[in-house]
C-alpha positions as CSV (number, residue, x, y, z in Angstrom):
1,X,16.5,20.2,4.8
2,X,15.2,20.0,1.3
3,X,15.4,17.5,-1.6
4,X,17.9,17.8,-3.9
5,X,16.5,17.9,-7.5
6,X,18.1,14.8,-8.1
7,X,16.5,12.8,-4.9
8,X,12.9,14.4,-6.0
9,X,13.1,13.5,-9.6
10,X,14.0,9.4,-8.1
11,X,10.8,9.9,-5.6
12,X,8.5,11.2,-8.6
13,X,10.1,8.4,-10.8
14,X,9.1,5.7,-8.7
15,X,5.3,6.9,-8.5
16,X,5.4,8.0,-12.3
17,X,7.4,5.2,-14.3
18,X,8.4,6.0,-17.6
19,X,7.3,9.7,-17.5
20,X,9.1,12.4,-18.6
21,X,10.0,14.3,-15.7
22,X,12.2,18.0,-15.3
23,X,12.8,19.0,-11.8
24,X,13.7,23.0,-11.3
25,X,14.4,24.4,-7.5
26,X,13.4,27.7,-7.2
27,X,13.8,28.0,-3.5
28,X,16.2,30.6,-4.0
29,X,13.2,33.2,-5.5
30,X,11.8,32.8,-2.1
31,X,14.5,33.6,0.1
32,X,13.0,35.2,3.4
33,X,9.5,33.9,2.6
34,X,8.1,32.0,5.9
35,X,7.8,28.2,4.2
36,X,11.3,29.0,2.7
37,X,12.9,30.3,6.1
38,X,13.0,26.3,7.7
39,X,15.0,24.9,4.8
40,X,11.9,23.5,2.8
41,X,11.9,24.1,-0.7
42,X,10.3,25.0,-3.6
43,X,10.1,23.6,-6.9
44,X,8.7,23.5,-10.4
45,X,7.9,20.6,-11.3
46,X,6.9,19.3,-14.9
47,X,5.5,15.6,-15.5
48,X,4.2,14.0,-19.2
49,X,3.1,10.5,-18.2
50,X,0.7,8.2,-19.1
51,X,-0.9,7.8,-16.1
52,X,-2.2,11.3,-16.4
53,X,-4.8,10.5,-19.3
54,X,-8.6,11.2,-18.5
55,X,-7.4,13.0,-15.5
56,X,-8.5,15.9,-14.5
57,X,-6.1,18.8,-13.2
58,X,-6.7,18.7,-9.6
59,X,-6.7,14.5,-9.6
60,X,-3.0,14.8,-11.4
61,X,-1.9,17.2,-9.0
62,X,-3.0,15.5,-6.1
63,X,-1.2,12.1,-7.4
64,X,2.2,14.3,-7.3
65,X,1.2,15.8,-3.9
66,X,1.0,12.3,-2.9
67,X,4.1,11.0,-4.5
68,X,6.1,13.6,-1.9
69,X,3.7,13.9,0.8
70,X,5.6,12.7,4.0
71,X,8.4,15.6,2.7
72,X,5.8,18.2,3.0
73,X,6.2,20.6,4.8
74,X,9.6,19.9,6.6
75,X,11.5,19.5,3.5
76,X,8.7,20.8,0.4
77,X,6.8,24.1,1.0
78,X,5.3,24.3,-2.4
79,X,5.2,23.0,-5.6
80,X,4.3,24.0,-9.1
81,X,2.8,21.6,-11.4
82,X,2.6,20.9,-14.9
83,X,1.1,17.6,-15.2
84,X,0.2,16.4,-18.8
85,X,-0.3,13.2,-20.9
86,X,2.3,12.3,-23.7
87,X,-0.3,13.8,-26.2
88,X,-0.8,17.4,-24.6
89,X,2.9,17.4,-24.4
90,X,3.4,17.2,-28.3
């Protein structure tokens, strides 16, 4: 079964402290698809954090990949990051 928004937000806060972080399920766009049909969903996923600076794209997305990867897949399919320091937010 998948993560509610609120338990994924908690997970990504805990690896992420103080970062900015909005949580969006889309699972229901991808009704009938093959990942969604097990009950893993999938989300949209937007971090600003600190901890992001001098990263490169793939190296932040792997750090949230990380952050949720004993749900995946059974309870994540797929995720879509935006991963971004305080100052390419603003």
């Amino acid at each position: 079964m998948r993560p509610g928004m609120d338990e994924l937000r908690a997970r990504l806060a805990r690896h992420f402290p103080g970062a900015v972080i909005e949580v969006l399920d889309d699972s229901h766009l991808h009704a009938g698809h093959a990942g969604a049909a097990g009950g893993a969903g999938h989300y949209r996923v937007r971090l600003v954090s600190e901890r992001f600076t001098g990263l490169g794209t793939v190296v932040r997305h792997r750090l949230v990949y990380d952050a949720v990867r004993d749900w995946m897949p059974q309870r994540v399919h797929a995720l879509m990051i935006d991963a971004r320091t305080p100052a390419e937010a603003s």
